[in-house]
C-alpha positions in Angstrom: -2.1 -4.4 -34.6 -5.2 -4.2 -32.7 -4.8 -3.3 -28.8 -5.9 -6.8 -27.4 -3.3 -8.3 -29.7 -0.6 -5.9 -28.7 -1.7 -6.7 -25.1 -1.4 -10.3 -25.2 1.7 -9.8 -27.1 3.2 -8.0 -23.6 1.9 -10.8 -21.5 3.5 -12.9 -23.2 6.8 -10.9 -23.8 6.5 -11.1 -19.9 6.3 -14.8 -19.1 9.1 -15.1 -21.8 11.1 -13.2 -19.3 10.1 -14.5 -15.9 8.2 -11.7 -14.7 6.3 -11.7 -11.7 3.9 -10.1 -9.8 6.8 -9.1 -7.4 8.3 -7.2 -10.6 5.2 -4.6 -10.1 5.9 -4.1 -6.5 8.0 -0.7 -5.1 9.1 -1.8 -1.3 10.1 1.8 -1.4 6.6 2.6 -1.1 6.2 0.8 1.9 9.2 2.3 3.2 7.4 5.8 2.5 4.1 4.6 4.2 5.8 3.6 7.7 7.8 6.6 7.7 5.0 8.7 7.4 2.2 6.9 9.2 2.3 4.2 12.6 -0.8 1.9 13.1 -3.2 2.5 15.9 -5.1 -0.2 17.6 -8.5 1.8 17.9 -10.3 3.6 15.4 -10.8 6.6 18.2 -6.7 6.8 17.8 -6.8 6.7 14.1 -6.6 10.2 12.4 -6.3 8.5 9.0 -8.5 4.5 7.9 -6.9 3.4 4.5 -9.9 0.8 3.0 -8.7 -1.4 -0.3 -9.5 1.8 -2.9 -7.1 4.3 -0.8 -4.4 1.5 -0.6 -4.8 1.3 -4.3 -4.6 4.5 -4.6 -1.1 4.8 -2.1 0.6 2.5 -3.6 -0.8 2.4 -7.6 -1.1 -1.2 -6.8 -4.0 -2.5 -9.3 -4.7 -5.9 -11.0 -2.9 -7.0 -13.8 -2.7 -10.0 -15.7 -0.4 -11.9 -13.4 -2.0 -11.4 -10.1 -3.4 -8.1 -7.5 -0.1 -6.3 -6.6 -2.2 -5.4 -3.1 -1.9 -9.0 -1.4 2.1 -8.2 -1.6 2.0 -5.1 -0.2 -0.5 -5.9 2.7 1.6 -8.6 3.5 4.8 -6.3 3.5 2.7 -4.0 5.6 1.7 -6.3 8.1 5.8 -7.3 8.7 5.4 -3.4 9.8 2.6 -3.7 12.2 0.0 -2.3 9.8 -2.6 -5.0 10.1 -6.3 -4.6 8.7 -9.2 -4.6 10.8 -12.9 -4.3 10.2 -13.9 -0.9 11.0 -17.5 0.9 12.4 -18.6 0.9 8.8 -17.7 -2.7 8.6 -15.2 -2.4 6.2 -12.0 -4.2 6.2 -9.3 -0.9 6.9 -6.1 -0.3 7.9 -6.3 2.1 10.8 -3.0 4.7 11.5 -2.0 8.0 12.0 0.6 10.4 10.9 3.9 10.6 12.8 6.2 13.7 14.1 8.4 15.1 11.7 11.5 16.4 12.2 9.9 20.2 11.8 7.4 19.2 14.3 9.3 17.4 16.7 11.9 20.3 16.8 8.9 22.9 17.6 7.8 20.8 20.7 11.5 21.2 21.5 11.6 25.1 21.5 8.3 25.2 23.4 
């Protein structure tokens, strides 16, 4: 069986079942993200600008046959307060930086 048969064969294994493009999304992830980062209104205030390929990248979120995995998990970010903006290279970013962990936060305390 050639590969672009054995492809189509798993699409359409797929729609048989009723899989979405939902079916390739991990909320978990997202859960992940805003534990470990909080957005940031100004680029000055952001220590870290996620563009489209570093989301991709985050969250393994690439297209496939039934849709871009990405538009789901922006619009799960936004719920969160992680909206994108167009930053000073004029590229469409989601600006944020890390929060306090535990560790940390319990150092400030001993100081």
């Amino acid at each position: 069986m050639t590969r672009k048969k054995k492809n189509q064969d798993i699409l359409e294994d797929a729609k048989e079942a009723g899989t979405s493009l939902y079916d390739f999304v991990i909320t978990q992830k997202v859960d992940a993200f805003v534990a470990a980062y909080q957005p940031v209104d100004r680029e000055s205030l952001a220590t870290q600008r996620f563009d489209e390929t570093r989301l991709r990248t985050f969250f393994k979120a690439y297209p496939c046959t039934l849709g871009d995995p990405l538009t789901i998990y922006l619009s799960l970010l936004e719920g969160e307060g992680f909206f994108m903006k167009v930053s000073t290279m004029n590229e469409p970013v989601i600006l944020a930086t890390e929060r306090a962990t535990e560790s940390e936060m319990l150092k400030l305390d001993v100081l």
